[in-house]
C-alpha positions in Angstrom: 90.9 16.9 48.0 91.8 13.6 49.6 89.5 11.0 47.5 88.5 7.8 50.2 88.4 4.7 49.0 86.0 2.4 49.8 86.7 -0.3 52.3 84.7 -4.0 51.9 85.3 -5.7 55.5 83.7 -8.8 56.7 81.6 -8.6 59.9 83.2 -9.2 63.0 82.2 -8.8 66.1 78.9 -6.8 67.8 79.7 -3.3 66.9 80.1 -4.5 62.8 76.8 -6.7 63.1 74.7 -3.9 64.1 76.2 -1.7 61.5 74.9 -4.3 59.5 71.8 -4.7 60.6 71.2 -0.7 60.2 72.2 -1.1 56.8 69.5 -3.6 56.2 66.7 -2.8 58.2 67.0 0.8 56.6 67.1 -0.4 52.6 64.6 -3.4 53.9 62.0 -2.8 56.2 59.6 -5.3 55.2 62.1 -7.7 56.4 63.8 -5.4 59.7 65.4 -8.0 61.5 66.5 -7.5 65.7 69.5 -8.0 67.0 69.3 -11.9 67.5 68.0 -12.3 63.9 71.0 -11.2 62.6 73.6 -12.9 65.0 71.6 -15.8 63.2 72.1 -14.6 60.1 75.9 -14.2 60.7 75.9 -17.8 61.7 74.5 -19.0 58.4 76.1 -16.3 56.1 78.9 -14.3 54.8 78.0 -10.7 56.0 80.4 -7.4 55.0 79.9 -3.5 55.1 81.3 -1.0 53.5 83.0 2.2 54.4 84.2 5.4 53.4 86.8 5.9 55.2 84.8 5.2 58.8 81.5 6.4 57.2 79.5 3.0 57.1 77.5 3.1 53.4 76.6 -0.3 52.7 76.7 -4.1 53.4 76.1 -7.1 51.6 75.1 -10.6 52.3 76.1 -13.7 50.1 74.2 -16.7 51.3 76.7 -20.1 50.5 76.3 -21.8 47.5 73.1 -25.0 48.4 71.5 -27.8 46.7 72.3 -29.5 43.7 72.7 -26.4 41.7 75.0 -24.7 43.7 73.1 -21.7 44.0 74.7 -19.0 45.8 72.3 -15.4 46.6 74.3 -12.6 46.4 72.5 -9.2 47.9 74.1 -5.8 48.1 72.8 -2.9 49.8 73.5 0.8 49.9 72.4 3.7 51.7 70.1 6.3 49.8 73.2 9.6 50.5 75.9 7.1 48.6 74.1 5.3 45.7 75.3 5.7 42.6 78.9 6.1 43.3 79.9 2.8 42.4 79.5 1.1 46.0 76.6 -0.9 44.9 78.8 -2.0 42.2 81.9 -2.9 44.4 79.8 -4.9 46.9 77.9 -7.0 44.3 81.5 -7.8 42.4 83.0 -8.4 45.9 80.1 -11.2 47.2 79.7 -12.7 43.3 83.5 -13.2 43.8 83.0 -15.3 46.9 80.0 -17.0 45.7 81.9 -18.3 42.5 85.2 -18.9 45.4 82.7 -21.0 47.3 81.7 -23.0 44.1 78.2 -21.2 43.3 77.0 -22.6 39.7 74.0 -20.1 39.8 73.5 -17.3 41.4 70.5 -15.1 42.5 69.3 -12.0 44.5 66.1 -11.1 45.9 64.8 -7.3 45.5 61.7 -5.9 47.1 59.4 -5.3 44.4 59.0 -1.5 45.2 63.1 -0.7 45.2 63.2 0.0 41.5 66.6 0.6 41.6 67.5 -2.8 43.0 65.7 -4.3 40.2 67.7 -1.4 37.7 70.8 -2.1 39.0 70.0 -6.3 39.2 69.1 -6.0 35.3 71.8 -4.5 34.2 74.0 -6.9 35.2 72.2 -9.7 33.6 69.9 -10.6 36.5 67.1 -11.9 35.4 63.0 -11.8 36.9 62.3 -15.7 38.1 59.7 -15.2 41.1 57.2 -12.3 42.4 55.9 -13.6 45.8 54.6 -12.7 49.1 55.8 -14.0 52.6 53.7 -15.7 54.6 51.2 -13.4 55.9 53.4 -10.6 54.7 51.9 -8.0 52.2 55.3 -6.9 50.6 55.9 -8.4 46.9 59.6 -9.7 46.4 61.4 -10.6 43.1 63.7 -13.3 43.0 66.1 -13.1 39.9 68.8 -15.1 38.6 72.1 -14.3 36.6 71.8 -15.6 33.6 74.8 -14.3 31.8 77.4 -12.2 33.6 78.2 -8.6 32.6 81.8 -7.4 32.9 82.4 -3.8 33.8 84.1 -1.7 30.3 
């Protein structure tokens, strides 16, 4: 059996930011996003997907490092079919990589509260709970956490 590796490749062009914005609408619908939205998003951050072979499975999202902490937010997404193979794990390493490239002192993600697994897969690598809010006349609950001490893969 011919094994594919997974391919980490930052968002260029149309075709890429819709893939994209499938990814993220799908794991986030509280926060869906049109077409514009994320052309914006692209503008302001560092946006990549990932793929098996040409099968799209995830994307990720690392917002540059800001203010006097240098906080970079890191977010990795992956479709439902290829979780737990280790994607999640390869985007997150990927985007924390750029962060700490782009000078991030801190670092955080934000998980909707219902996506246990986000919040699983953000503990256990030393994410920690800082914030439960709503948006703005939103309903959703989101958690912001923060890494406070970085876990190596063994």
């Amino acid at each position: 059996m011919n094994a594919l590796r997974l391919r980490i490749a930052p968002v260029d062009g149309e075709a890429m930011l819709e893939q994209w914005r499938h990814v993220h609408n799908t794991i986030v619908p509280p926060a869906a996003m049109s077409p514009d939205e994320a052309r914006a998003r692209a503008g302001r951050h560092r946006l990549e997907n990932a793929y098996l072979g040409d099968v799209l499975v995830g994307c990720s999202t690392l917002r540059p490092p800001a203010g006097e902490e240098a906080v970079a937010t890191v977010i990795a997404r992956v479709l439902p079919p290829y979780r737990r193979r280790g994607h999640g794990t390869a985007l997150y390493e990927n985007a924390l990589a750029g962060a700490r490239l782009l000078g991030a002192r801190a670092v955080e993600t934000c998980v909707p509260a219902v996506n246990e697994d986000g919040l699983r897969f953000a503990a256990a690598r030393g994410f920690v709970e800082t914030e439960r809010y709503t948006l703005d006349g939103e309903d959703d609950l989101w958690v912001d956490l923060r890494l406070t001490a970085p876990r190596r893969a063994g």
